[in-house]
C-alpha positions, -999 to +999 in steps of 0.1 A: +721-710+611+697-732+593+700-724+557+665-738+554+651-711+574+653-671+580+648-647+605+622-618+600+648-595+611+664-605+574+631-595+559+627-563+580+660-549+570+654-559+532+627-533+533+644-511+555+666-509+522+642-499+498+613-482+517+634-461+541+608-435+553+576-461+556+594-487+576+603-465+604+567-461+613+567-501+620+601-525+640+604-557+635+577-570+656+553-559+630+573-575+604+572-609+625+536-605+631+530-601+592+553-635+584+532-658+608+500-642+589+518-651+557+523-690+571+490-694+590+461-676+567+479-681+530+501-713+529+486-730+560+517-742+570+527-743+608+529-775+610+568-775+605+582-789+637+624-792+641+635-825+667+657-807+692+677-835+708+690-840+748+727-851+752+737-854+788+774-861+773+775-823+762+747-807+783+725-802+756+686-803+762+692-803+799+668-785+825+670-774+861+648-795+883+630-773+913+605-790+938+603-819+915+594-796+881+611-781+853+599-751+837+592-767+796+609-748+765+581-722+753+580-742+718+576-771+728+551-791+708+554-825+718+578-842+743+597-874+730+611-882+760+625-872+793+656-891+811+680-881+835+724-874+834+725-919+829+699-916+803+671-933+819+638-929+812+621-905+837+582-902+846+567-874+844+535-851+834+536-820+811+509-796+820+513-773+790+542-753+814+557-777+839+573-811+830+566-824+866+583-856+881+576-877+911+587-867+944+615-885+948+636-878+921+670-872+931+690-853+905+689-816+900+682-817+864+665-836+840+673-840+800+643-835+773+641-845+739+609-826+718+596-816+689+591-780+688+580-751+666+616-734+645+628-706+669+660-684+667+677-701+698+693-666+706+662-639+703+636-668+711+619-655+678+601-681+653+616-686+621+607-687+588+610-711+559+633-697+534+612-709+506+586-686+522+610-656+520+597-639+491+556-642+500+567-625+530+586-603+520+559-590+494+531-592+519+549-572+544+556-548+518+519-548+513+509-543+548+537-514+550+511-495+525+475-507+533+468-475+555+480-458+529+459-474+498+423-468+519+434-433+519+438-433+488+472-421+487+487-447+464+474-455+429+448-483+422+469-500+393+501-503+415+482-516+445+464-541+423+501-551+408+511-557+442+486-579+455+492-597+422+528-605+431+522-615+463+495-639+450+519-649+426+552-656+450+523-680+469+517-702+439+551-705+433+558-725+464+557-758+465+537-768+494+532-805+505+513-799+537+502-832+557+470-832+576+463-816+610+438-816+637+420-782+644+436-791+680+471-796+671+466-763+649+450-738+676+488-754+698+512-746+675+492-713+669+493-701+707+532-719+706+543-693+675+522-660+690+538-664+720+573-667+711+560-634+692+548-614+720+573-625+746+605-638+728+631-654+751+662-678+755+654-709+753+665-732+786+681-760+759+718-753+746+715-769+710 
């Protein structure tokens, strides 16, 4: 595991430890959910993209080839380059869901080198940064209670102390963000909310 990122389950069972009969009402889903918002609406920052590298020598990266297409990783953000089991270049066209070839290529599978949005290669789940761990953490504490605050069932000055951490655990990141395109942005968007809704196991053996 990447010591530079963490999984939401981490985060889910960290409050699981402390606010036992609230975090029943929610799984881990939620607490996924809540992470993204923390990245996309606070710290703006889904531009992080991981290299996952093809290796015909070990079988790494490779994918099966039917009717002259390949079904693409879900979070996959840009390809680098497709070749096949000699490492030769291969055409091809990526449609968003198909890396397509030309009809007369002869091997059954092709080998794909990408940049792609963090995932959990086993659940198919994004990740998250571990510098980003605490924000989280506090907002999804947050969001455990916000039902409960508008019925007034928790007290003002304790609700206002936690929105104060969790502004707090933001500025205290250290976020050098480069510049994106709105386009790039809505991708990586649909890339991360669907590995949300629909987690799987990715096709690439890293």
């Amino acid at each position: 595991m990447n010591t530079k990122y963490v999984k939401h389950e981490s985060i889910y069972l960290q409050l699981s430890q402390i606010y036992k009969k609230k975090i029943i009402q929610f799984d881990s889903k939620d607490i996924g959910r809540w992470c993204h918002e923390v990245e996309r609406d606070y710290l703006k920052d889904v531009e992080h993209r991981l290299l996952f590298k093809a290796n015909p020598d070990d079988g790494s990266g490779k994918l099966k080839v039917e009717n002259s297409k390949a079904i693409a990783p879900r979070n996959v953000f840009q390809i680098k380059s497709v070749f096949d089991k000699y490492k030769n270049k291969v055409d091809y066209y990526y449609d968003g869901v198909y890396i397509n070839l030309s009809s007369d290529y002869q091997y059954n599978d092709i080998y794909l080198t990408y940049y792609g949005v963090p995932i959990d290669i086993k659940t198919g789940y994004p990740l998250i940064k571990a510098s980003h761990r605490n924000a989280c953490y506090l907002y999804c504490r947050n969001k455990l209670y916000e039902e409960d605050y508008a019925e007034n069932k928790i007290p003002e000055n304790r609700w206002h102390r936690w929105q104060q951490e969790f502004s707090q655990a933001l500025m205290a990141i250290d976020s050098s963000l480069e510049d994106m395109s709105n386009e790039d942005f809505d991708i990586i968007q649909r890339i991360i909310m669907s590995t949300i809704d629909k987690p799987f196991n990715s096709p690439i053996n890293l």
